[in-house]
KOLROFI-483853 format. One record per residue: residue in three letters; x, y, z of N, C-alpha, C, O in turn. Coordinates in pm, whole numbers, plus 50000, padded with zeros to 5 digits. Each point is the difference from the previous one (the first is absolute). Layout:
N
ALAXYZXYZXYZXYZ;...
***
This chain:
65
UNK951585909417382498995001649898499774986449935500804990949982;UNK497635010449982499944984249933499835001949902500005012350003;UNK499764983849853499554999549857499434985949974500674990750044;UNK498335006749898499784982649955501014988850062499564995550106;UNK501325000549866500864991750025501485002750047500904991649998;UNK499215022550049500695005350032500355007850087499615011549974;UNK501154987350151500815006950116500925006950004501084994449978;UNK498965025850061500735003849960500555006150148499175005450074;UNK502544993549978500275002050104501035012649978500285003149884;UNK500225003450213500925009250022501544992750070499794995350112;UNK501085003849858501104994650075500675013050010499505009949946;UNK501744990850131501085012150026500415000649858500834992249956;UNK498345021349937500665004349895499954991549898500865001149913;UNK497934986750076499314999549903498744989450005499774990250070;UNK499745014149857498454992849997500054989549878500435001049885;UNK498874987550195499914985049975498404997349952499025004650059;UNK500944985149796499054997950034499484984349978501074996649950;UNK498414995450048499844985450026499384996149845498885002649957;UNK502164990749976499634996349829499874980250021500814994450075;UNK498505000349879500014986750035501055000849807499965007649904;UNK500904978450136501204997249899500044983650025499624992850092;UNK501055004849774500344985550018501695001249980500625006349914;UNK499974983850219501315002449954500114980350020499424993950090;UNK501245001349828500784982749975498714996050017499794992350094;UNK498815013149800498714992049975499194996050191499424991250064;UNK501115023049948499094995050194499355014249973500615008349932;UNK498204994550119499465008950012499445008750094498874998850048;UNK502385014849991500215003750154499485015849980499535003949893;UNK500655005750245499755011149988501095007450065500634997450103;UNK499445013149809501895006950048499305013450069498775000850009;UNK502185010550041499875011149992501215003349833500814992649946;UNK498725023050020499975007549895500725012950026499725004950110;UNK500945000349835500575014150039498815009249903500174997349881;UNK499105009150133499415009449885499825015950002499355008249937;UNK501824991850199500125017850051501364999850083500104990550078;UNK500975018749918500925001950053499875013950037499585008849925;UNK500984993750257499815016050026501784998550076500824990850005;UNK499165020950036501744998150006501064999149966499875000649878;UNK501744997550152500765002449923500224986349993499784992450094;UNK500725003649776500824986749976501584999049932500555006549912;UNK499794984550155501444996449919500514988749981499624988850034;UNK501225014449912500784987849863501585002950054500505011250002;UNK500364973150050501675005250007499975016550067500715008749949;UNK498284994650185500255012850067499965010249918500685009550040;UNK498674992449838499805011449961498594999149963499474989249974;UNK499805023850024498545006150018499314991549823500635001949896;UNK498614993250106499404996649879497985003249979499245003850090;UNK500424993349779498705001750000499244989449951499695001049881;UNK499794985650200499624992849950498275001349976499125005350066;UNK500884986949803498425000449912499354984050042500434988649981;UNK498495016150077499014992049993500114988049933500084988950054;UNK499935013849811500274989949859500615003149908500265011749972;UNK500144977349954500535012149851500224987749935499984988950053;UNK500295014449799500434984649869500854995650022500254989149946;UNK500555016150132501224994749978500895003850128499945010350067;UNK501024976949951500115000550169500895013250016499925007550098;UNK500954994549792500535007950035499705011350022500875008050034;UNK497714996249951499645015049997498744999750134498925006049996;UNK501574985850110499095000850078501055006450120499595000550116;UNK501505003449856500305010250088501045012349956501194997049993;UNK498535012749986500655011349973500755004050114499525000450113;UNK502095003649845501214999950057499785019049957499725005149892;UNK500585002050256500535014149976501374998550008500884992650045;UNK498865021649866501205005649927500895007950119499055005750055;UNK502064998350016500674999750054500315016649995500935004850064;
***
């Protein structure tokens, strides 16, 4: 999918999409995580990671056991 300035792809279990960024004042184009499908984990156990969030630590929720 395209949008204005933007490329949006499917990889195995999550979708990417092309954000232009400046990283050490050079000005490049990355892929983006902005959709996760599938299971993910953390140290072999099942987790739920977010898109985004304020704060790093709440960009992945740990189940409860």
């Amino acid at each position: 999918m395209k949008t204005k300035n933007h490329t949006t792809i499917f990889s195995t279990g999550v979708h990417l999409q092309s954000e232009e960024c400046i990283i050490n004042g050079k000005k490049q184009w990355r892929w983006v995580a902005v959709g996760l499908e599938d299971e993910s984990f953390l140290d072999r156990k099942e987790v739920n990671p977010f898109e985004y969030a304020d704060k790093k630590e709440k960009l992945i929720e740990k189940f409860k056991d």
